[in-house]
C-alpha positions as CSV (number, residue, x, y, z in Angstrom):
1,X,0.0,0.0,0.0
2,X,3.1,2.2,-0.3
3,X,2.3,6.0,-1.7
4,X,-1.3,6.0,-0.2
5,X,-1.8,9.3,0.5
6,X,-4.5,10.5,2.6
7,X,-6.1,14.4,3.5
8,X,-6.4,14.5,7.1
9,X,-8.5,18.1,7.6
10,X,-9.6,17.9,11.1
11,X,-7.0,19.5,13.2
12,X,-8.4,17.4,16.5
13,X,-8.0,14.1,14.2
14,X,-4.1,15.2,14.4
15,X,-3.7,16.7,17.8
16,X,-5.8,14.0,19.5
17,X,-3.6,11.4,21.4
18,X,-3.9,7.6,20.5
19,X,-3.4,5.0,18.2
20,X,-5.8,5.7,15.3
21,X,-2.6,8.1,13.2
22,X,0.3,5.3,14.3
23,X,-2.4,2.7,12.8
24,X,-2.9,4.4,9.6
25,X,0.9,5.4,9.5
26,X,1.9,1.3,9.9
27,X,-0.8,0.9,7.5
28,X,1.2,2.7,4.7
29,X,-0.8,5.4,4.9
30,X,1.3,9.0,4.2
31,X,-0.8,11.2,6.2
32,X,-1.3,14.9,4.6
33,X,-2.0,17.1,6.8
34,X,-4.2,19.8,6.6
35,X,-1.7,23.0,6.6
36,X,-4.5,25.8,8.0
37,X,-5.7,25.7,11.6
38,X,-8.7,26.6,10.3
39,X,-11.7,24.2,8.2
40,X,-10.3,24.6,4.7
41,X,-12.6,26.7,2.2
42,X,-14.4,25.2,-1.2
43,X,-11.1,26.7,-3.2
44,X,-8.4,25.2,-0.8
45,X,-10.2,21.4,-0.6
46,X,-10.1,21.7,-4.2
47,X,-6.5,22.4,-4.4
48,X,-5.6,19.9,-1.8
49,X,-7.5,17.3,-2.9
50,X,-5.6,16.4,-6.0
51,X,-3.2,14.0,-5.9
52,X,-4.7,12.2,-2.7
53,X,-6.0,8.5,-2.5
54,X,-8.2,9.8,0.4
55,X,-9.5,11.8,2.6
56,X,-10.7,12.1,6.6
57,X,-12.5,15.0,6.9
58,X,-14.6,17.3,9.3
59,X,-16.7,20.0,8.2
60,X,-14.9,21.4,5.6
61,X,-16.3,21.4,2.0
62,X,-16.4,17.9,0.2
63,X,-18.4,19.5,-3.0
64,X,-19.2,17.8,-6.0
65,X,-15.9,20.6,-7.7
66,X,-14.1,19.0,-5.1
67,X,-14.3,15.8,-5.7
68,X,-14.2,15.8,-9.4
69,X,-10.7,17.4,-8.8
70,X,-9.9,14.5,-6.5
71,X,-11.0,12.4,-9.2
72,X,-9.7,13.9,-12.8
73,X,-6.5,13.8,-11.1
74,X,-6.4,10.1,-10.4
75,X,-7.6,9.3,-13.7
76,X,-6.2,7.2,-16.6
77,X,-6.9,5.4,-19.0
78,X,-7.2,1.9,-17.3
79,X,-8.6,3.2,-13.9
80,X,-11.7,4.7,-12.4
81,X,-11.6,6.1,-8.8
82,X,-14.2,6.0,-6.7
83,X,-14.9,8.1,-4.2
84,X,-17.4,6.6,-0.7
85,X,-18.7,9.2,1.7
86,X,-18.9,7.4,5.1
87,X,-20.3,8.5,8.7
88,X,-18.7,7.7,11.7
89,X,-19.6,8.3,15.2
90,X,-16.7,8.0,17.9
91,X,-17.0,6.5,20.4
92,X,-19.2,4.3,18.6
93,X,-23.0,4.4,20.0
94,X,-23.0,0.9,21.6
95,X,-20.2,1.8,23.9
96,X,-22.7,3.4,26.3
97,X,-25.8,2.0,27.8
């Protein structure tokens, strides 16, 4: 999975102490982080976006202009990215009565 490179926007994903960056780092993720202490804006996603396998993101702007930048720029002729949306909840629900 080498050269997997992955958006990380949410400044408490990557100040927050744990495991869950060492697990994507062993992984083979390269983790990218975002470079604002801020949420990114609609222009800055889709500048950032491109060249990235993936993305974890918190409420900055995942727009369809965004994505199609994520997606023309891992295009070629023998490959079609796809791009999931996915929610998660942490801790997850069923940790507390």
């Amino acid at each position: 999975m080498a050269g997997v490179r992955v958006l990380v926007t949410p400044r408490a994903f990557l100040d927050l102490e744990g495991e869950h960056l060492t697990i994507l780092k062993q992984a083979g993720y390269e983790i990218i982080a975002n470079p604002r202490p801020r949420t990114l804006t609609e222009d800055e996603m889709a500048a950032y976006i491109v060249g990235m396998d993936g993305i974890i993101v918190g409420d900055d702007p995942v727009t369809h202009r965004v994505l199609d930048r994520a997606t023309a720029s891992k295009s070629s002729p023998n490959s079609a990215p796809t791009w999931t949306t996915s929610t998660w909840t942490w801790p997850p629900r069923d940790t507390f009565p």
